[in-house]
C-alpha positions as CSV (number, residue, x, y, z in Angstrom):
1,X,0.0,0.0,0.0
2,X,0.6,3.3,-0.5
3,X,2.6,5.4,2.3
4,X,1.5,8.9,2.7
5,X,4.0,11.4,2.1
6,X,2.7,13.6,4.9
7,X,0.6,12.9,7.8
8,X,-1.4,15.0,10.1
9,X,-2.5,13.5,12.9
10,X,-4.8,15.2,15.6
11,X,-3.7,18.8,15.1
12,X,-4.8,21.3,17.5
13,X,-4.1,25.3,17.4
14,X,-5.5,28.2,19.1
15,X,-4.7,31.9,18.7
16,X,-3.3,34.1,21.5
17,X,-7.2,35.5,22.1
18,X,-8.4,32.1,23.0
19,X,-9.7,31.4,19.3
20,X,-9.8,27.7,18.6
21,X,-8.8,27.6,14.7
22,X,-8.4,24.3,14.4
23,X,-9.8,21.2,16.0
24,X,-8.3,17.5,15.7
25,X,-7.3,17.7,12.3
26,X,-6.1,14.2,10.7
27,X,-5.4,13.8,7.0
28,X,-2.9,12.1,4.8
29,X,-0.9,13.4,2.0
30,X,-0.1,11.6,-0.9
31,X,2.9,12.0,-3.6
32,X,1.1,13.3,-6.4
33,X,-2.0,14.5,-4.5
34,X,-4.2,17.6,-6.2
35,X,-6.1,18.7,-3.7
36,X,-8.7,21.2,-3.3
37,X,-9.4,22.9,-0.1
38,X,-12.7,24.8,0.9
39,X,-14.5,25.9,3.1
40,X,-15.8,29.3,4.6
41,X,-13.9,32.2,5.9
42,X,-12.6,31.4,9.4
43,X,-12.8,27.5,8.7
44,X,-9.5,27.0,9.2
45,X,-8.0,26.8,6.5
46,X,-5.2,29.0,5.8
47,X,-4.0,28.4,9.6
48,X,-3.5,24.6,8.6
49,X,-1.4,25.2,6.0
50,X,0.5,27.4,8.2
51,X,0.9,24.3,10.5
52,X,1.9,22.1,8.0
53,X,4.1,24.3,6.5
54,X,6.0,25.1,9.8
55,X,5.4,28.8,10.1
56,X,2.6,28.1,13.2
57,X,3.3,25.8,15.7
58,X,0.3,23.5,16.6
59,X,-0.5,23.6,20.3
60,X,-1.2,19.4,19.8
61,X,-1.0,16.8,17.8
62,X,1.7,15.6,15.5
63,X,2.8,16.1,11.7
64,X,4.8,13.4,9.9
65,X,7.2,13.7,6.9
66,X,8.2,10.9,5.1
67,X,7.8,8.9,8.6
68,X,9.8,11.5,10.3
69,X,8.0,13.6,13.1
70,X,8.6,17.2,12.7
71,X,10.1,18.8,15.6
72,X,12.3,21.9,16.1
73,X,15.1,20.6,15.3
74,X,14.2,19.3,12.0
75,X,11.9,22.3,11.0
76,X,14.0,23.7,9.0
77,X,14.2,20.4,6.6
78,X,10.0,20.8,6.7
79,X,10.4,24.3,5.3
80,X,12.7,22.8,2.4
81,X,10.2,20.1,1.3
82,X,6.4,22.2,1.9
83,X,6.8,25.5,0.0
84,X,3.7,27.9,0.5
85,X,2.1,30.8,-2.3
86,X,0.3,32.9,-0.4
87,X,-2.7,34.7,-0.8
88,X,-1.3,38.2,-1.4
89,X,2.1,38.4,-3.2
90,X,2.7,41.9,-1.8
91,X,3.3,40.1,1.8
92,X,5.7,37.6,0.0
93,X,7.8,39.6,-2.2
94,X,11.0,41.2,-0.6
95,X,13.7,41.8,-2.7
96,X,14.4,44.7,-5.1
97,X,14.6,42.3,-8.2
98,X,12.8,39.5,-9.8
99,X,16.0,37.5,-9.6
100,X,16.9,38.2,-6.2
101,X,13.2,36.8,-5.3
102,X,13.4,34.2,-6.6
103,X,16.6,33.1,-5.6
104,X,15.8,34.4,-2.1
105,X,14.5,31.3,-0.5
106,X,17.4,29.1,-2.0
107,X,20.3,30.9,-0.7
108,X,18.3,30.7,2.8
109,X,18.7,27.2,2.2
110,X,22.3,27.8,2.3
111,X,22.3,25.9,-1.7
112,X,25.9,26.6,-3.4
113,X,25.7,29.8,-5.2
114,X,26.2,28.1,-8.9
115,X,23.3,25.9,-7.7
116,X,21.0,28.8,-7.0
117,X,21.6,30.7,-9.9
118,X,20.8,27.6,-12.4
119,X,17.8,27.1,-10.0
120,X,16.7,30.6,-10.8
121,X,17.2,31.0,-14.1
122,X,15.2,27.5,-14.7
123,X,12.1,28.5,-12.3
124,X,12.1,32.4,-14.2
125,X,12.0,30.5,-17.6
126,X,9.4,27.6,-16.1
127,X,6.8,30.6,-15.1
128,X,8.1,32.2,-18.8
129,X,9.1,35.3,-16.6
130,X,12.6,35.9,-17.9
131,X,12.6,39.3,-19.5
132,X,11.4,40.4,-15.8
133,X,14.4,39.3,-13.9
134,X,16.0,42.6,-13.2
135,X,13.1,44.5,-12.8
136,X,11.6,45.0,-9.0
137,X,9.2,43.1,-8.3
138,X,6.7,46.0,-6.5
139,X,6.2,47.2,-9.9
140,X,4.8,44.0,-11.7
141,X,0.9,43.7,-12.5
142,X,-0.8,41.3,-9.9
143,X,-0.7,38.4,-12.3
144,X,3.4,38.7,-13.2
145,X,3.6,39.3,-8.7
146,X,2.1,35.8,-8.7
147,X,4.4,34.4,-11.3
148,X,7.3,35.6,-9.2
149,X,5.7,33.9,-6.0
150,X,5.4,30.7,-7.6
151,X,8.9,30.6,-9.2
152,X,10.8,31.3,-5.9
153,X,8.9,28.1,-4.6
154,X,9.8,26.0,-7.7
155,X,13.2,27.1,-7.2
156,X,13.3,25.7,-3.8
157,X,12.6,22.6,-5.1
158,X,9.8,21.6,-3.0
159,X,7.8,18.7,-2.7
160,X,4.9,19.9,-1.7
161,X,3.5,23.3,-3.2
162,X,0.5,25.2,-0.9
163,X,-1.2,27.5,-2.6
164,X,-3.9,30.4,-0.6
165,X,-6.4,31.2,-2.7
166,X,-3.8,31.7,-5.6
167,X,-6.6,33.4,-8.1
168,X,-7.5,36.1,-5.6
169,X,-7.4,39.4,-7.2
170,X,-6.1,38.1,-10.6
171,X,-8.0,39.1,-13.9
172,X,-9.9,36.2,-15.6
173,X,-6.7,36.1,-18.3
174,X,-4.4,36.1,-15.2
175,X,-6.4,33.2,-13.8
176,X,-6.5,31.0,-16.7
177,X,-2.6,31.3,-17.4
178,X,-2.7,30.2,-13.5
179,X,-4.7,27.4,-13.8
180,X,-2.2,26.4,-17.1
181,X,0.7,26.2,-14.8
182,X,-1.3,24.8,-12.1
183,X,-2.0,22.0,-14.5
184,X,1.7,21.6,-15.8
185,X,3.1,21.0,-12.5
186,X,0.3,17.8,-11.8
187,X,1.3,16.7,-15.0
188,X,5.1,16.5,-13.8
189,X,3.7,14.4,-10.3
190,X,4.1,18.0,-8.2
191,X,2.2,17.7,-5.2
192,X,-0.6,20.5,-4.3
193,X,-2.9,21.9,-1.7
194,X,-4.9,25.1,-2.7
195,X,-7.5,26.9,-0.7
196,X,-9.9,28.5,-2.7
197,X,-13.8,30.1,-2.5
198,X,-14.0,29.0,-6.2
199,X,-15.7,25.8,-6.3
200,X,-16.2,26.0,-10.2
201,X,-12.6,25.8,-10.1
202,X,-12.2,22.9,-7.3
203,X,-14.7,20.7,-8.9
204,X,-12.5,21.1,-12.5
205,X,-8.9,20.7,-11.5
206,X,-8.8,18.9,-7.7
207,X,-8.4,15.2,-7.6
208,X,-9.3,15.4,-4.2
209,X,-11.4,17.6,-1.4
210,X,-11.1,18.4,1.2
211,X,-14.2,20.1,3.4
212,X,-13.1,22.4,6.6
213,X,-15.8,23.9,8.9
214,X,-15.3,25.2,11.9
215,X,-11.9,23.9,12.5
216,X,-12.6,20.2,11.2
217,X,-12.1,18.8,8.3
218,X,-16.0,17.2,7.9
219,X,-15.2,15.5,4.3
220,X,-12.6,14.2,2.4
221,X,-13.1,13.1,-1.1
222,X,-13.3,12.9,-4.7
223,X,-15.1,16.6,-6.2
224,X,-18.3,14.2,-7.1
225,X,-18.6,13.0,-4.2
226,X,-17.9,16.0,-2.2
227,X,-20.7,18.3,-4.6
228,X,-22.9,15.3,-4.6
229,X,-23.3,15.7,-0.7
230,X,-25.9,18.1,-0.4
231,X,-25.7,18.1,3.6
232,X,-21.4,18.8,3.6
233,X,-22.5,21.8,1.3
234,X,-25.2,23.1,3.2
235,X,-23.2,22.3,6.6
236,X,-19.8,24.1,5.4
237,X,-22.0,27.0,3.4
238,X,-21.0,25.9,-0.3
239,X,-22.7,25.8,-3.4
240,X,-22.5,22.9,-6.5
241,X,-20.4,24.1,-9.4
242,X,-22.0,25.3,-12.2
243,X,-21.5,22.6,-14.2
244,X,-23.4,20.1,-12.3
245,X,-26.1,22.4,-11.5
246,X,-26.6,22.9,-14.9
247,X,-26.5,19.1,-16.0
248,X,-29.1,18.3,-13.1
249,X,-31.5,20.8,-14.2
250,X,-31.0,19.3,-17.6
251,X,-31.7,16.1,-16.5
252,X,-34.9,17.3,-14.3
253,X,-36.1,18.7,-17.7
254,X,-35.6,15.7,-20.0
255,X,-33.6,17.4,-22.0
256,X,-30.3,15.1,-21.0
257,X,-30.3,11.1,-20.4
258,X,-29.0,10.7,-17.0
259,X,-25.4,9.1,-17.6
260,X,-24.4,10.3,-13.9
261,X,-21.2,11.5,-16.8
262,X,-21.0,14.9,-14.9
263,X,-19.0,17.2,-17.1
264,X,-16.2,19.3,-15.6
265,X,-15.8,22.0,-18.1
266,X,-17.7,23.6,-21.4
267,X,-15.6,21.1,-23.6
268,X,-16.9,17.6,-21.8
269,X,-20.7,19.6,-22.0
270,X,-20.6,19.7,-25.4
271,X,-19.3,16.1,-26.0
272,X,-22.4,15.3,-23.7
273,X,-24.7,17.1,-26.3
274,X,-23.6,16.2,-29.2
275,X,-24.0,12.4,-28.5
């Protein structure tokens, strides 16, 4: 059987104003793993990937890498192997060039300087961001800020990628360019976590869910399964994508044989309709 490549077992943090943020969370990670993550505001979510990523420190419970128990001693390897996008690039970006952000987390690593430099000048090309390598950063468009995020976390090398809510604030062109590199990386076996409100988004490119309310994870599955449920949506306040809404009513009408075939995006809808 499969071994997970991370575990998370029983995880427990509060905030200094007596906040519980999250409560007994247990999940395993496997190599390879697309994962959507949803939920409400205040579920929890960003605050467990700031567990599992090592920045928070959880107040119980354990987390596993690769069979190892993280600890503070071996933090440090954690932060090598779980890189983390966040939300807004303007709190991640801190250099005065493209080159030197990218290449900022490697040299923390202490990586040979010949090593960082090939590093960056592979991740810049990767995210097709080369002609922005001596520019500062702060002056980028939202989109090219996010490119930048992402390259200094490919050019760590990690294992595992987090991304929170990564299409926040990005133009629809911006989003879809996203979603390209989101989908290049699963192709090349990268595993990913990704919060994200966008459920139209979760139910196309997640192989997995997970569902967090109130500082639990209350469901972990497949997207059909997951936007099947009615009661997980209704208890974690989510709606079905707009794909499957659309099939149903379809179906309700007679206008579409039931195949249970649920199409993920406008090009399976049409092969459903032109059958």
């Amino acid at each position: 059987m499969e071994k997970p490549i991370l575990n998370v077992e029983d995880l427990y943090y509060v905030y200094g104003n007596g906040k519980s943020a999250l409560d007994g969370v247990s999940v395993d990670i496997y190599e390879g793993d697309k994962i959507a993550v949803i939920g409400s505001n205040g579920s929890g979510k960003s605050t467990f990937f700031l567990n599992i990523n090592g920045v928070f420190t959880p107040e119980q419970g354990k987390i596993i890498y690769r069979g190892t128990v993280v600890n503070k001693k071996n933090l440090k390897e954690l932060r090598k192997k779980i890189g983390i996008v966040f939300q807004d690039a303007d709190n991640q970006i801190i250099a005065s060039t493209v080159r030197a952000e990218v290449g900022f987390g490697p040299m923390n690593l202490k990586i040979p300087k010949d090593e960082v430099l090939k590093r960056v000048d592979e991740a810049l090309a990767y995210m097709n961001i080369s002609d922005f390598k001596d520019r500062p950063p702060h002056y980028l468009s939202g989109g090219e800020k996010k490119r930048v995020t992402i390259a200094g976390i490919i050019a760590m090398k990690s294992e595992i990628i987090i991304f929170d809510e990564p299409t926040a604030s990005l133009d629809p062109l911006n989003a879809m360019m996203l979603e390209e590199v989101l989908d290049k990386l699963g192709l090349e076996g990268k595993t990913m976590l990704i919060s994200t409100h966008d459920v139209d988004f979760a139910y196309r490119w997640a192989k997995r869910v997970l569902v967090f309310c109130q500082g639990k994870i209350i469901a972990d599955g497949t997207p059909l399964e997951i936007f099947q449920n009615t009661e997980i949506l209704k208890q974690a306040n989510l709606k079905q994508p707009t794909m499957m809404e659309v099939y149903e009513l379809l179906v309700e009408k007679h206008l579409l044989e039931d195949t249970k075939a649920y199409p993920k995006n406008i090009q399976e809808f049409k092969k459903i309709l032109e059958k």
